[in-house]
matplotlib code that plots the C-alpha trace (Angstrom):
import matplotlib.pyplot as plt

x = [-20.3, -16.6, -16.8, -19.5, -18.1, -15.0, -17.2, -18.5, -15.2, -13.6, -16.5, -16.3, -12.9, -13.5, -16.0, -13.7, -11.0, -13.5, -14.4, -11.1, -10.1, -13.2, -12.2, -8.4, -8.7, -9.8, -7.5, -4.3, -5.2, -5.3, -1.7, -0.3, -1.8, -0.7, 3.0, 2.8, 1.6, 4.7, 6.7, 5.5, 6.1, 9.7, 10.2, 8.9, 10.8, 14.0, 13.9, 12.9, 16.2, 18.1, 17.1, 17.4, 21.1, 21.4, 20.2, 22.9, 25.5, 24.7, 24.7, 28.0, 30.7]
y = [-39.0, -38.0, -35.5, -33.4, -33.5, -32.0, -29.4, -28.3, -28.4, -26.1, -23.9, -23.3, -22.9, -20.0, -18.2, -18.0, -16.6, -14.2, -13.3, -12.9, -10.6, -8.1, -7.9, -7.7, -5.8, -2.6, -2.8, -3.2, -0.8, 2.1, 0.7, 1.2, 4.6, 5.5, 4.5, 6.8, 9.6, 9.1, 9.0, 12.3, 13.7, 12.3, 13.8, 17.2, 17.2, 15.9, 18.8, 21.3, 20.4, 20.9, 24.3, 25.8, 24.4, 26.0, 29.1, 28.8, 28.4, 31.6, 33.4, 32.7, 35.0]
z = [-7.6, -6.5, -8.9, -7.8, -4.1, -5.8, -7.5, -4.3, -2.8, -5.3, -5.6, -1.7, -1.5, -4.3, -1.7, 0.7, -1.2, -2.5, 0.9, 2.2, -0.5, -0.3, 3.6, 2.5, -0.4, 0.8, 3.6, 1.8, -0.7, 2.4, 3.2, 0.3, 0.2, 3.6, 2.7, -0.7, 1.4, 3.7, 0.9, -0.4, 2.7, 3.7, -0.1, 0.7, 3.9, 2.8, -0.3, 2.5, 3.9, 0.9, 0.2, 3.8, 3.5, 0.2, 1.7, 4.4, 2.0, 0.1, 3.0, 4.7, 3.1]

ax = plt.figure().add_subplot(projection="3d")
ax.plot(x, y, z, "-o")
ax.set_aspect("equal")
plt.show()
């Protein structure tokens, strides 16, 4: 009998995790997407930067 009630146990505490990962899942997914999108940005910016100070430096005399 123990051993049923254990079955049940373990098969419960597999629905939850389930659960809490389709909730999660999707959620953390958008984060990490969020921060590689900030990252391409701060990349774009910070090259931006480097060629407009390049620029400066070819034009000075």
């Amino acid at each position: 009998m123990p051993n049923i009630k254990q079955e049940e146990q373990k098969e419960r505490h597999q629905q939850k995790i389930a659960e809490y990962q389709r909730e999660v899942g999707p959620q953390k997914q958008k984060e990490q997407e969020n921060q590689d999108v900030q990252k391409e940005i701060r990349k774009k910016q910070a090259h931006q930067k480097k060629q407009e100070h390049n620029d400066n430096l070819c034009q000075s005399p």
